[in-house]
C-alpha positions in Angstrom: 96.4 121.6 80.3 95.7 125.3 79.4 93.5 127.1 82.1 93.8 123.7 84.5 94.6 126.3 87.7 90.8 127.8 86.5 89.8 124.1 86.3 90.9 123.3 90.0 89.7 126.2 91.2 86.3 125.7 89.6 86.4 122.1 90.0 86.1 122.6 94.1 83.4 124.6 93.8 81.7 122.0 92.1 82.8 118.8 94.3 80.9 120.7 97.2 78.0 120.5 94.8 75.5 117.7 94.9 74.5 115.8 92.7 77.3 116.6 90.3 76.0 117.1 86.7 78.2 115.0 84.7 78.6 117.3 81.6 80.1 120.1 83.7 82.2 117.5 85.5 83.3 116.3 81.8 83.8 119.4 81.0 86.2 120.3 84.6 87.9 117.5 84.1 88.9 117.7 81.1 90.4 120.5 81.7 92.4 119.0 84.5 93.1 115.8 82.5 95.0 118.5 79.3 96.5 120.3 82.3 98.5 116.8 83.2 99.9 116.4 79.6 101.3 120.2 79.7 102.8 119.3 83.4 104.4 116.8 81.5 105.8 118.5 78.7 106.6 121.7 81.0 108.1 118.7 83.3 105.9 120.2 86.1 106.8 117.9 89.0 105.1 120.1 91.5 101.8 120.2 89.1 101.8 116.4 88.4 102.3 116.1 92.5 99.0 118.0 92.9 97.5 116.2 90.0 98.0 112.2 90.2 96.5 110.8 93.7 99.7 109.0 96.2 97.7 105.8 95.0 98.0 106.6 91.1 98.7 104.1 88.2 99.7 104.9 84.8 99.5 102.1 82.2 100.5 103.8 78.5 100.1 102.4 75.6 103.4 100.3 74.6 102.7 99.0 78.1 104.9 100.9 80.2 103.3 100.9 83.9 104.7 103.7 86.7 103.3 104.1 90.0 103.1 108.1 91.1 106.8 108.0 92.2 108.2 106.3 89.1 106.0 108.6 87.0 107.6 111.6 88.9 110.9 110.5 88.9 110.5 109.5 84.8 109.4 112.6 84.1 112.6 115.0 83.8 113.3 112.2 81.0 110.4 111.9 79.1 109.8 114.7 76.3 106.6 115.5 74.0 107.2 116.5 70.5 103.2 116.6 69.7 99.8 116.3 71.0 96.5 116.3 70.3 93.5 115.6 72.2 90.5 114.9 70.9 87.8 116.9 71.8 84.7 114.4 71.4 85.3 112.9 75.1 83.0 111.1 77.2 81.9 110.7 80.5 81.1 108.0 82.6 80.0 108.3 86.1 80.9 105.2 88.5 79.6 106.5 91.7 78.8 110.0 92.6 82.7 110.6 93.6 84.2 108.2 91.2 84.1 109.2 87.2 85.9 107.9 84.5 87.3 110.1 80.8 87.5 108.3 77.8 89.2 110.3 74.7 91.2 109.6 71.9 95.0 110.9 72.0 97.9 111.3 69.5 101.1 112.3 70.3 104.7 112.1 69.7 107.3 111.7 72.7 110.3 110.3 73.3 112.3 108.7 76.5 116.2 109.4 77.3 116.7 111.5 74.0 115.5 108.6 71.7 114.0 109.2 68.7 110.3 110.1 69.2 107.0 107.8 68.4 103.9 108.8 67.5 101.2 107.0 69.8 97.4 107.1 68.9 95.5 106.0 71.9 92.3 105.3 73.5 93.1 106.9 76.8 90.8 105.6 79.8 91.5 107.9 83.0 89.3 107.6 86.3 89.0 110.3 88.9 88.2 110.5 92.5 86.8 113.4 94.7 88.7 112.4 97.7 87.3 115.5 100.1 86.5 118.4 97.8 89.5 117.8 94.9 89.1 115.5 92.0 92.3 113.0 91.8 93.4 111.1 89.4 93.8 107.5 90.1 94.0 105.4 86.9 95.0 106.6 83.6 95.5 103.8 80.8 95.6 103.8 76.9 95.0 101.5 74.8 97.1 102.1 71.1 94.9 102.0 68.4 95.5 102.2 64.6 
C-alpha cells in the first residue's frame, strides 16, 4: 500500500527484464498487493482502476464474489477499521508472466456502516504481466482460525 507508485514504477522496469527473479518480483508485488488494501481504505477508485485487471475476480473470505465493476462500485461502501499483513509471503511462479502471492491477512472492515468483523485470512492473489505492467487477476481468501 505504502510506496506502491515506487512499486509500479520499479515493477516496469523489471517486467522488461528477463527472466524475472522471483524474490524481487515477491518483493514488487507485494508492494503493489499492500498498495490495493490502502486504495481501499483511502476508497481510491482511480488506484484500484489501475490496479485490478478489466478481467479481475475477487472471492473474500465470508464468500462474497465481485467482478472489477462490482468491486469498484462496492468500494465507497466498504470501510477498514484494521489491517495487518503478514510479512512472511510467498511466491509462486506459474509461468514467466503469470505469478501467484500467498500471505496471511487480518483485518477488521465493515459494509454499509455495519458493525465491523475481524477476518483472518489465507489470501491467494495471482498476477499477470499483460505488456510491461503486472495486473491483478484473482485475489481469494480463505478465513482461517
Amino acid at each position: 500500500m505504502i510506496g506502491a507508485a515506487t512499486g509500479f514504477a520499479g515493477l516496469s522496469s523489471m517486467a522488461a527484464a528477463q527472466p524475472v527473479d522471483p524474490a524481487n518480483l515477491l518483493l514488487a508485488l507485494m508492494e503493489l498487493e499492500k498498495g490495493s488494501w490502502q486504495y481501499v481504505k483511502e476508497k481510491n477508485i482511480t488506484g484500484m482502476q489501475n490496479y485490478l485487471a478489466d478481467d479481475a475476480l475477487l472471492i473474500f473470505g465470508d464468500g462474497s464474489r465481485f467482478t472489477k465493476a462490482e468491486f469498484l462500485k462496492a468500494m465507497p461502501d466498504f470501510r477498514f477499521d484494521s489491517i495487518t499483513v503478514d510479512p512472511r509471503a510467498e511466491i509462486k511462479m506459474l509461468r514467466p508472466d503469470v505469478a501467484t502471492l500467498l500471505y496471511r491477512v487480518t483485518y477488521a472492515s465493515s459494509f454499509k456502516n455495519a458493525k465491523a468483523v475481524t477476518m483472518k485470512a489465507l489470501s491467494a492473489s495471482t498476477y499477470v504481466r499483460r505488456g510491461s505492467k503486472w495486473w491483478s487477476v484473482l485475489y481469494q481468501e480463505t478465513p482461517t482460525p
